[in-house]
N, C-alpha and C positions, 0 to 999 in steps of 0.2 A: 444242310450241306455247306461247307465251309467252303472257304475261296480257292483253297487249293485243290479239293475235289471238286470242283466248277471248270479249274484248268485243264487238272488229269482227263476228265471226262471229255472235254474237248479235245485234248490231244490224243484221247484213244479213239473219240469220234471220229479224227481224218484218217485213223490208218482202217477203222471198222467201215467206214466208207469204201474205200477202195480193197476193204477183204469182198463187201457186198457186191461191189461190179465185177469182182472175178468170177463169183459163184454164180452171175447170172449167165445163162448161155447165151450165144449172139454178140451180135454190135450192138451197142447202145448208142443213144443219139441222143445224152445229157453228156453236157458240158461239165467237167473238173470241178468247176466252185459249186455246182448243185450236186453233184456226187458226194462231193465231202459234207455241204449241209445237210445233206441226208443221213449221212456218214454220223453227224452228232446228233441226230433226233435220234436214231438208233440207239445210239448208245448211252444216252435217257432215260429213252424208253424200255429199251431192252433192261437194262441196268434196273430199273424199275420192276417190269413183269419178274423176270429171274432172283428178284429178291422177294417176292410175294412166298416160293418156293426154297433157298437157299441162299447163301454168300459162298457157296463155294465158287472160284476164281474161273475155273473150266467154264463150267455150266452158263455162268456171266458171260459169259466170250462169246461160247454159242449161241448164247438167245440174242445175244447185241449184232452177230452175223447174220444171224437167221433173219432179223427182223429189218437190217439194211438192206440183204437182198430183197426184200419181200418191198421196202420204198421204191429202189432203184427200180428194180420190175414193173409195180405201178407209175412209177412216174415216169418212167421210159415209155411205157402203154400211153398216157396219156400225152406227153410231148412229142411224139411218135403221129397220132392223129392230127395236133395243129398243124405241121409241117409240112 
């Protein structure tokens, strides 16, 4: 992966973050800057998993949303406990 797709990938991490805490139901009680890191693992990993299967550009999108909601969610659960 080149430098530029290092960038892209984090700049679609912070909006794929904040796609993730919309699709989770409720209040969440993570903070902005750990939404959007979450926001770029996602889209990583997602970005990752979804090319095992395809490069089509959709399909990417959804598994990078799917899979941010699905941190947000645990990591809500878990930051949700300490508190």
């Amino acid at each position: 992966m080149t430098i530029t797709g290092i960038i892209s990938a984090i700049v679609v991490g912070l909006i794929i973050g904040a796609l993730g805490r919309l699709v989770v139901p409720g209040k969440q009680h993570l903070s902005i800057w750990l939404t959007l890191l979450l926001g770029i693992v996602a889209a990583f990993v997602g970005g990752w998993i979804a090319s095992l299967f395809t490069t089509l550009w959709i399909f990417v999108l959804v598994v990078q949303i799917v899979v941010a909601a699905a941190l947000v969610y645990l990591a809500d659960g878990l930051y949700a406990r300490r508190a």
